[in-house]
N, C-alpha and C positions, 0 to 999 in steps of 0.2 A: 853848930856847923859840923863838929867832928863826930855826933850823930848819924847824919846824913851819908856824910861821905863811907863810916862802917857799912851803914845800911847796902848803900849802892854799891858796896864792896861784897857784902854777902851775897844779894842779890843776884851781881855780876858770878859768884862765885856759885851758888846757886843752880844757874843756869846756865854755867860750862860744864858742871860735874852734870846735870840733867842730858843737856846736847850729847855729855860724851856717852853716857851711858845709852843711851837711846841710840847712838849712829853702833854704838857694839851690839844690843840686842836686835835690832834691823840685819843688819850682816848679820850673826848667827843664824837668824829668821830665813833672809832670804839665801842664802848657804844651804839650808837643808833643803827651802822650797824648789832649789836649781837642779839639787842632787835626785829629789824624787823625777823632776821635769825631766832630768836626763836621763834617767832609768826607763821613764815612759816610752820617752822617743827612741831608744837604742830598742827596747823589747816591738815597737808597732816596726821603725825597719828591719828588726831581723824577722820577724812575725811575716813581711812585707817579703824580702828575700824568699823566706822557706817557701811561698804560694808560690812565685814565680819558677823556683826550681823544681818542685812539684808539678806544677803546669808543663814547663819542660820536657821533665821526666815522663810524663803521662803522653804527650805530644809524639815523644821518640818512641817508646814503649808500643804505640798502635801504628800498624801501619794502615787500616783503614779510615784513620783521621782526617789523613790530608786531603783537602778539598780538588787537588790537581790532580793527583792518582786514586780519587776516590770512585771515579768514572772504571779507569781501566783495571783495578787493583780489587776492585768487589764489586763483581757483575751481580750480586743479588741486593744491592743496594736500596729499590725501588719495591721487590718483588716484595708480596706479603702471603705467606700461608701458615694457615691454623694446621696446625698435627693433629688437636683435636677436632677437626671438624668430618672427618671420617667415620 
């Protein structure tokens, strides 16, 4: 009887030092795997950011761009001539 009971006592003991060590290497696990994931997504939004203020920037920078004033603001818009073809 008092076989048994060590056993199940090991056992149980066993597989609490297993449980515990298993939920600490999971956390350190997914710990790093959060840290890479957040590195990811912070670099694709600022990556995301720069195009947008690039685009911006490039928008302001022409004034031949905009589609409203592109009528009255570049009358050669439509025209096409070669220089070379003279």
């Amino acid at each position: 009887m008092i076989d048994k009971v060590k056993f199940v006592l090991f056992m149980v003991g066993i597989l609490t030092i297993g449980s515990v060590a298993g939920y600490y290497y999971g956390n350190a696990i997914g710990f790093e795997a959060g840290i890479e994931q957040g590195r990811e997504d912070i670099l694709a939004e600022q990556s995301a950011e720069k195009e947008a203020a690039l685009a911006e920037i490039q928008k302001a920078s022409n004034p031949f761009a905009d589609d409203e004033t592109d009528s009255v603001a570049n009358p050669f818009k439509d025209v096409y001539v070669n220089p070379f073809a003279q």
